[in-house]
VEXMIMAR-348942 format. One record per residue (C-alpha): residue number from 0; x, y, z. Coordinates in Angstrom, 1 decimal, always signed. Each point is the difference from the previous one (the first is absolute). Layout:
<kolnus>
@resi->NUM&X->X&Y->Y&Z->Z .
...
</kolnus>
This chain:
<kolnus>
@resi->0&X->-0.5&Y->-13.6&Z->-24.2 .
@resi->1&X->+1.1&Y->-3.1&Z->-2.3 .
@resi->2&X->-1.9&Y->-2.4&Z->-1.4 .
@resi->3&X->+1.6&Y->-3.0&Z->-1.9 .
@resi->4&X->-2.9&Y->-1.9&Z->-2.0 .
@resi->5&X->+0.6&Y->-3.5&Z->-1.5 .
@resi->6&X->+3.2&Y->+0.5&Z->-1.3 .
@resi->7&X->+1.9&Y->-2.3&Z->-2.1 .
@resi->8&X->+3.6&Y->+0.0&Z->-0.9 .
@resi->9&X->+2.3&Y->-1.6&Z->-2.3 .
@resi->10&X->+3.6&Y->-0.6&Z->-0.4 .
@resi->11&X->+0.4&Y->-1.1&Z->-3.3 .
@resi->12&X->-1.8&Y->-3.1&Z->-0.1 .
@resi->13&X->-0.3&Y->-0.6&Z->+3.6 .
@resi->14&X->-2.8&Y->+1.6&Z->+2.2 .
@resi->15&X->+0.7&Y->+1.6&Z->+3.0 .
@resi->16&X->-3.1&Y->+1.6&Z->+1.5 .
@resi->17&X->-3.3&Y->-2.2&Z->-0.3 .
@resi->18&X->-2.5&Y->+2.5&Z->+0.6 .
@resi->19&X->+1.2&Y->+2.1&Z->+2.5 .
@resi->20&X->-2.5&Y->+2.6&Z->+2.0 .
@resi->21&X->+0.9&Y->+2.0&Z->+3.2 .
@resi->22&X->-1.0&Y->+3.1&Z->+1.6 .
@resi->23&X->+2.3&Y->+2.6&Z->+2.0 .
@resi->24&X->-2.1&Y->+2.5&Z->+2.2 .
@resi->25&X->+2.1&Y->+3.6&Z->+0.3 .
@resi->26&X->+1.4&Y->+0.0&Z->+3.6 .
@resi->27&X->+0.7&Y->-3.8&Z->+0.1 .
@resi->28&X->+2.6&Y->-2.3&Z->+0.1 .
@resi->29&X->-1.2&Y->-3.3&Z->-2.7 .
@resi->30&X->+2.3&Y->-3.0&Z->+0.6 .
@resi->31&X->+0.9&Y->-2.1&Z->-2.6 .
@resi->32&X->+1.7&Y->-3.3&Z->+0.5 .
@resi->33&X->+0.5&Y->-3.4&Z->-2.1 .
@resi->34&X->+3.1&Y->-2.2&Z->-0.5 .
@resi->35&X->+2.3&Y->+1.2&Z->-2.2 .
@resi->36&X->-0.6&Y->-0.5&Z->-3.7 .
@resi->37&X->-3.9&Y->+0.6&Z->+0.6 .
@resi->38&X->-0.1&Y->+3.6&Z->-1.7 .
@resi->39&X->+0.2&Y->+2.5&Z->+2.7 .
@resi->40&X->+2.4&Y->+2.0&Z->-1.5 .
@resi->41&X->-1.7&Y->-0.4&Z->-3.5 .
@resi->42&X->-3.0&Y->+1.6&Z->+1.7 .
@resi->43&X->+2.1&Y->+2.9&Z->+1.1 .
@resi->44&X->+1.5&Y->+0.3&Z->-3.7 .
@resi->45&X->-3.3&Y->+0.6&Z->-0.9 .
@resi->46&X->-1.2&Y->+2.2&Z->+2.0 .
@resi->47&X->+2.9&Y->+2.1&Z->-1.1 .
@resi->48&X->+0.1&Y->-0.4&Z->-3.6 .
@resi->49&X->+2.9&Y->-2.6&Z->-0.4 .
@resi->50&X->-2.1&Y->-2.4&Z->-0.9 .
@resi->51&X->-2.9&Y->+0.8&Z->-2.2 .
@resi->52&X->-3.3&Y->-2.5&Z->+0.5 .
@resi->53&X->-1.3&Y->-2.4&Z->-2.3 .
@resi->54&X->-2.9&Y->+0.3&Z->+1.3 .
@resi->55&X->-2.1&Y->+2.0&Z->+2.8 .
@resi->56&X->+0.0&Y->+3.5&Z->+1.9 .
@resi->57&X->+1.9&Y->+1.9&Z->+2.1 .
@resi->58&X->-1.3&Y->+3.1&Z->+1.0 .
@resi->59&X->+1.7&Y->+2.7&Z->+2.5 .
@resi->60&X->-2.2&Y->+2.8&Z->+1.7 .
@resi->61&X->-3.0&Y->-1.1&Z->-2.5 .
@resi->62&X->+2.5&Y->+0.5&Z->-3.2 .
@resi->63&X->+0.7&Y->-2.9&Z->-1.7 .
@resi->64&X->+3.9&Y->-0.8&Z->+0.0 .
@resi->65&X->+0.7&Y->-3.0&Z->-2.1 .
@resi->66&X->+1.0&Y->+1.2&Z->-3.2 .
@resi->67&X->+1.7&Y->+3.1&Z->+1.5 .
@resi->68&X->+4.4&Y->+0.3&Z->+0.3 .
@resi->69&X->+1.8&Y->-0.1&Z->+2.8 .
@resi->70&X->+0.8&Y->+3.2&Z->+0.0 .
@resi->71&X->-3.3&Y->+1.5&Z->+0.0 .
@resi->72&X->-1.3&Y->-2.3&Z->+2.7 .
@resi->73&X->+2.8&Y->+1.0&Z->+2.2 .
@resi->74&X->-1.0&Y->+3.5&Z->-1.0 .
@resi->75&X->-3.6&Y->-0.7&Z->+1.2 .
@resi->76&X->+1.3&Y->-1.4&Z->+3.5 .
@resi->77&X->+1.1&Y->-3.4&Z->+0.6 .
@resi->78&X->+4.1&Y->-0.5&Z->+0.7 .
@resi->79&X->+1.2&Y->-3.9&Z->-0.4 .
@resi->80&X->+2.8&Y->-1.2&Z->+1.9 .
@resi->81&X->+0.8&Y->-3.0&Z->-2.0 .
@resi->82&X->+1.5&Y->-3.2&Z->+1.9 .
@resi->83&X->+3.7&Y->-0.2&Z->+1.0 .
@resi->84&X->+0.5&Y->+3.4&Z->+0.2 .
@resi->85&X->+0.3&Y->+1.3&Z->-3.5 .
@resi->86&X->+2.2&Y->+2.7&Z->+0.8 .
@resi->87&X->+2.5&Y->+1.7&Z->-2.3 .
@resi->88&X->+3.5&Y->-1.5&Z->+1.7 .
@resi->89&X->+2.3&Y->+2.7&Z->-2.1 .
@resi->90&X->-1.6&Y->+3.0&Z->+1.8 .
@resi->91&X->-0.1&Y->+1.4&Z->+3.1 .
@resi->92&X->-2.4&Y->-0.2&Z->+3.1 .
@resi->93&X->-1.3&Y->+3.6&Z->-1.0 .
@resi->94&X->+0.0&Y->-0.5&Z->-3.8 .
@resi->95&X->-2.5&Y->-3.3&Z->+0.8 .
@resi->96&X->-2.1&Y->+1.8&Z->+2.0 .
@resi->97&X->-0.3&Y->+2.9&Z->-1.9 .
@resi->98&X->-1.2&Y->-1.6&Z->-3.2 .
@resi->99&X->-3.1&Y->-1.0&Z->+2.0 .
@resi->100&X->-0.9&Y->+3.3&Z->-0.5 .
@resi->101&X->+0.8&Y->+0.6&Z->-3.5 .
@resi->102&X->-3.7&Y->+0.3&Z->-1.0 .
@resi->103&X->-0.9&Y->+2.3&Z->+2.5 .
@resi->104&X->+0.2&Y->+4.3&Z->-0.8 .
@resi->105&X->+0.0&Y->+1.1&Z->+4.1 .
@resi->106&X->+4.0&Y->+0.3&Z->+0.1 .
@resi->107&X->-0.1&Y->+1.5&Z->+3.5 .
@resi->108&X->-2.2&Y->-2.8&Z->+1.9 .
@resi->109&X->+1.3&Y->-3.0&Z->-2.0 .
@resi->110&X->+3.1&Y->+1.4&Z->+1.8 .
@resi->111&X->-1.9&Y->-0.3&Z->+3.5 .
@resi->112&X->-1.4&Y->-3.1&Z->-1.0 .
@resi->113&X->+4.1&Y->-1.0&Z->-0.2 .
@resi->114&X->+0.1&Y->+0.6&Z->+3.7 .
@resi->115&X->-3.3&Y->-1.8&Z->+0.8 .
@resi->116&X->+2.1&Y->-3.1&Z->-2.0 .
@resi->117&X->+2.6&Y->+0.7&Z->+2.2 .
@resi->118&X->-1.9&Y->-0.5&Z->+3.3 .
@resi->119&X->-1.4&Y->-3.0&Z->-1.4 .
@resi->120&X->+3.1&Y->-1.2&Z->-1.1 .
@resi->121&X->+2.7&Y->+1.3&Z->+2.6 .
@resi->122&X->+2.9&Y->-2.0&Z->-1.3 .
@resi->123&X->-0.2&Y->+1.8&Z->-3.3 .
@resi->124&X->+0.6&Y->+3.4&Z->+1.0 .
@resi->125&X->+3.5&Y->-1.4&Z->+0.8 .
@resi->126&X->+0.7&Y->-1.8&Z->-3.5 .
@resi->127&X->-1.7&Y->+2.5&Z->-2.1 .
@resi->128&X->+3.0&Y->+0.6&Z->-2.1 .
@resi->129&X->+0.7&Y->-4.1&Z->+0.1 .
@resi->130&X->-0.3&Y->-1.5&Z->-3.2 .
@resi->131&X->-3.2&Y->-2.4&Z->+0.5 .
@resi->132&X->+1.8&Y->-3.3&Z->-1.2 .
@resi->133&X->+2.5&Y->+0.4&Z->+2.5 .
@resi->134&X->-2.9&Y->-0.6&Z->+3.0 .
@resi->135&X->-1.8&Y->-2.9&Z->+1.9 .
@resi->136&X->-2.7&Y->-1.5&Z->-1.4 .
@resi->137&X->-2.3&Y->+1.1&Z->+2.6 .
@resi->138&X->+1.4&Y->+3.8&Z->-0.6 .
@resi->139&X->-0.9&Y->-0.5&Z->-3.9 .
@resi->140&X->-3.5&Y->-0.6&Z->+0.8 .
@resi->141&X->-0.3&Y->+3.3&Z->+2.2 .
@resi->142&X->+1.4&Y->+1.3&Z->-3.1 .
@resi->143&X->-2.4&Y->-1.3&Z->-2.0 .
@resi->144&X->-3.0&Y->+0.7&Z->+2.0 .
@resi->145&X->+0.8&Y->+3.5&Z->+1.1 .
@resi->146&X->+0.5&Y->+0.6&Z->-4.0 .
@resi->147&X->-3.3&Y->-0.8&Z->-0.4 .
@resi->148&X->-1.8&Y->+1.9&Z->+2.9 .
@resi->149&X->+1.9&Y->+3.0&Z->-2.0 .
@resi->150&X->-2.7&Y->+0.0&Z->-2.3 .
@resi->151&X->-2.8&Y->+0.4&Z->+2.7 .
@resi->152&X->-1.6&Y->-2.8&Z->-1.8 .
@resi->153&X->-4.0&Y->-0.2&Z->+1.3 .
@resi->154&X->+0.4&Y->-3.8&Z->-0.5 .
@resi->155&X->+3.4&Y->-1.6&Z->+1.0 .
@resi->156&X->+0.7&Y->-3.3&Z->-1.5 .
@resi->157&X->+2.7&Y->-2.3&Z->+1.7 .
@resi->158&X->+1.5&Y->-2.9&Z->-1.5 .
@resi->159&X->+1.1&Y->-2.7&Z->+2.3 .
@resi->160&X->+2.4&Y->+3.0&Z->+2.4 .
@resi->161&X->+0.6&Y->-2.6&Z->+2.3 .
@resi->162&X->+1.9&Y->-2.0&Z->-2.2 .
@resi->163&X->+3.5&Y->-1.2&Z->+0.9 .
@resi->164&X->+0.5&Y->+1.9&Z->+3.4 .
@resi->165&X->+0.3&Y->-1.7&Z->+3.1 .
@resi->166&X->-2.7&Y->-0.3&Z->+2.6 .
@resi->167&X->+0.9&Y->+2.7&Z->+1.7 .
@resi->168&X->-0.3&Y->+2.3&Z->-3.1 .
@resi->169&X->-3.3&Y->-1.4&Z->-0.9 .
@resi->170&X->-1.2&Y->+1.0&Z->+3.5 .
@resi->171&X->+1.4&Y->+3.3&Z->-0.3 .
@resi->172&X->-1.5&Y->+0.6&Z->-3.4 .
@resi->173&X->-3.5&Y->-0.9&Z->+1.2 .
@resi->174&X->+0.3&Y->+2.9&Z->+2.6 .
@resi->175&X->+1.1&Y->+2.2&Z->-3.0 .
@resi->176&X->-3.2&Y->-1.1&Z->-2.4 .
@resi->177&X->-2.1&Y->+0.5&Z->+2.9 .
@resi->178&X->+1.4&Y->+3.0&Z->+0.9 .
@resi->179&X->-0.8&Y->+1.5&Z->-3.8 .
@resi->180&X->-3.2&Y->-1.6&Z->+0.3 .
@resi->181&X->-0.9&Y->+1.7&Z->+3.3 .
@resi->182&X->+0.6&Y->+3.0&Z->-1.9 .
@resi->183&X->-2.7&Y->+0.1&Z->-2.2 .
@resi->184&X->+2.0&Y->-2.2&Z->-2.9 .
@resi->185&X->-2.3&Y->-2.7&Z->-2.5 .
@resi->186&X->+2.2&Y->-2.7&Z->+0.0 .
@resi->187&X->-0.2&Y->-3.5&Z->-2.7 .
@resi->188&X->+2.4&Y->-2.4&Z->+1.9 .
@resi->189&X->+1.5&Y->-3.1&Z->-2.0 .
@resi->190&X->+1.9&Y->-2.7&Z->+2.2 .
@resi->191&X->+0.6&Y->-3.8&Z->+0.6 .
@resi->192&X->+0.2&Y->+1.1&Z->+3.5 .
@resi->193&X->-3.4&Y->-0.8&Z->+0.8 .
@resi->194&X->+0.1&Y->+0.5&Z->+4.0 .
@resi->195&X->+1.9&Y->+3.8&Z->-0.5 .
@resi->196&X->-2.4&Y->+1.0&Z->-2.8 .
@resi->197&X->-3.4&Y->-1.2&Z->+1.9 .
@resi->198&X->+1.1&Y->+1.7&Z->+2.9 .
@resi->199&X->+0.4&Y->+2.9&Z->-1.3 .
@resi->200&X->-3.0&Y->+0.1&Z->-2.5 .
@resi->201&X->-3.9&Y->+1.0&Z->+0.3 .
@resi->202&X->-1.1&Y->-2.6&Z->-3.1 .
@resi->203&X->+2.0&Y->-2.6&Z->-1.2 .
@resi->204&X->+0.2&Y->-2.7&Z->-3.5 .
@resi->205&X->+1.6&Y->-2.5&Z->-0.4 .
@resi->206&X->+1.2&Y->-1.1&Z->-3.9 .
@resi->207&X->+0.7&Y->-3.6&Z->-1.1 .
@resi->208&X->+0.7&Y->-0.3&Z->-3.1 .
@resi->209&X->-1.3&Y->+3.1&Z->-1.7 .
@resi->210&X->-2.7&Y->+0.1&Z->+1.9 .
@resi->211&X->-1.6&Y->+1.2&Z->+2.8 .
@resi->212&X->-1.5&Y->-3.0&Z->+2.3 .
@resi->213&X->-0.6&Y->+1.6&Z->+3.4 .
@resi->214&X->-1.3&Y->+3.5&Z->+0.8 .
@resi->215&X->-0.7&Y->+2.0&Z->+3.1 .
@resi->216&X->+1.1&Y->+2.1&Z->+3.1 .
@resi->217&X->+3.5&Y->-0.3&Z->+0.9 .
@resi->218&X->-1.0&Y->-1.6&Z->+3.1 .
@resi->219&X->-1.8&Y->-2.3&Z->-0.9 .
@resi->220&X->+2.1&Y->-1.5&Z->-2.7 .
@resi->221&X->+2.9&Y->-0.6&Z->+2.6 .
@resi->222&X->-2.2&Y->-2.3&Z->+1.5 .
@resi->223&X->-1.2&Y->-1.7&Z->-3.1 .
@resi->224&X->+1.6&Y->-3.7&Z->+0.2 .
@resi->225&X->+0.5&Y->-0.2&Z->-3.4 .
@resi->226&X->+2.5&Y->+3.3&Z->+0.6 .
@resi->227&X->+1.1&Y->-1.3&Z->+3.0 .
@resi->228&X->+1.2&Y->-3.1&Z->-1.8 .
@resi->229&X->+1.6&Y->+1.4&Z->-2.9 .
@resi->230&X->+1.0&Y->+3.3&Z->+1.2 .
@resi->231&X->+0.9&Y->+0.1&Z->+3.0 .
@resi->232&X->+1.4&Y->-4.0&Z->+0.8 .
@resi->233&X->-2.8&Y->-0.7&Z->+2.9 .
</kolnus>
């Protein structure tokens, strides 16, 4: 489904991604993990046109992506949920959720894809009307991802969702990726929480320093020792 090839990124001056390649297969869920500061989320910006490549190719169902906008490669199916929540805090629940869908034509289900949020996502059923600044943090990243399963993106990209929330949270957000995953979902999953995003993942890479040293299935990288050690304090 996505295919990043030896991508190289700037920022200013200063290089972010050394050479980046990765592969999502549709029906997956891709872990991506590395310390912070090693270009995860500059991968992600990428992908969906934030950040334009120096160098490199990123193609999306065989159509090469790189020098598109954002909006048009939302358009073609991939929905970012950027990290820390990146909701809109002077508008309502509803109003959040409902600009997920502002790209889509199909009124009627986008509306029944509202209630399919909602059983995801209990808790906002009951704050709909609440003004999103006004909740937890943990409630601002149901927010945040429910906004962009509104899209019914083919490939779901989530930026470090774990971020900030107790253990407890993190736990029950594993459930819920799963859970979207079970359903068919092609998930891109950034996070320094190594153990959660491993555990959840079929293939795994790990990034250090913009770029990619270490490779494989899911399940075998949590048993790599160089993971171990720097990921996951064994």
């Amino acid at each position: 489904m996505l295919r990043v090839a030896d991508v190289q990124t700037f920022y200013g001056k200063v290089q972010a991604l050394r050479g980046v390649s990765l592969e999502v297969n549709e029906g997956d869920i891709v872990a991506l993990i590395g310390a912070n500061g090693a270009g995860k989320t500059t991968i992600l910006r990428a992908i969906s046109g934030l950040v334009r490549p120096a160098a490199g190719r990123i193609e999306f169902l065989d159509r090469k992506i790189d020098r598109l906008s954002p909006e048009i490669i939302v358009r073609m199916g991939i929905s970012h949920v950027p990290e820390r929540a990146g909701v809109f805090p002077h508008m309502t629940v509803l109003e959040n959720l409902q600009l997920g869908a502002c790209t889509r034509k199909d009124r009627e289900e986008s509306r029944g894809d509202l209630e399919r949020i909602y059983k995801i996502f209990p808790i906002l059923e009951g704050r709909k009307q609440q003004l999103t600044g006004t909740l937890s943090g943990g409630e601002r990243q149901m927010v945040a991802m429910g906004r962009g399963l509104m899209a019914r993106p083919k490939l779901y990209l989530l930026d470090e969702p774990s971020f900030g929330l107790s253990p407890l949270l993190v736990k029950h957000l594993g459930k819920i990726i799963a859970g979207i995953h079970k359903e068919g979902q092609t998930v891109l999953l950034v996070e320094q929480n190594a153990r959660m995003a491993l555990g959840l993942a079929t293939s795994g890479y790990v990034l250090e320093t913009g770029r990619i040293v270490l490779q494989g299935c899911a399940s075998d990288l949590i048993h790599n020792e160089h993971v171990n050690k720097a990921y996951l304090g064994k």
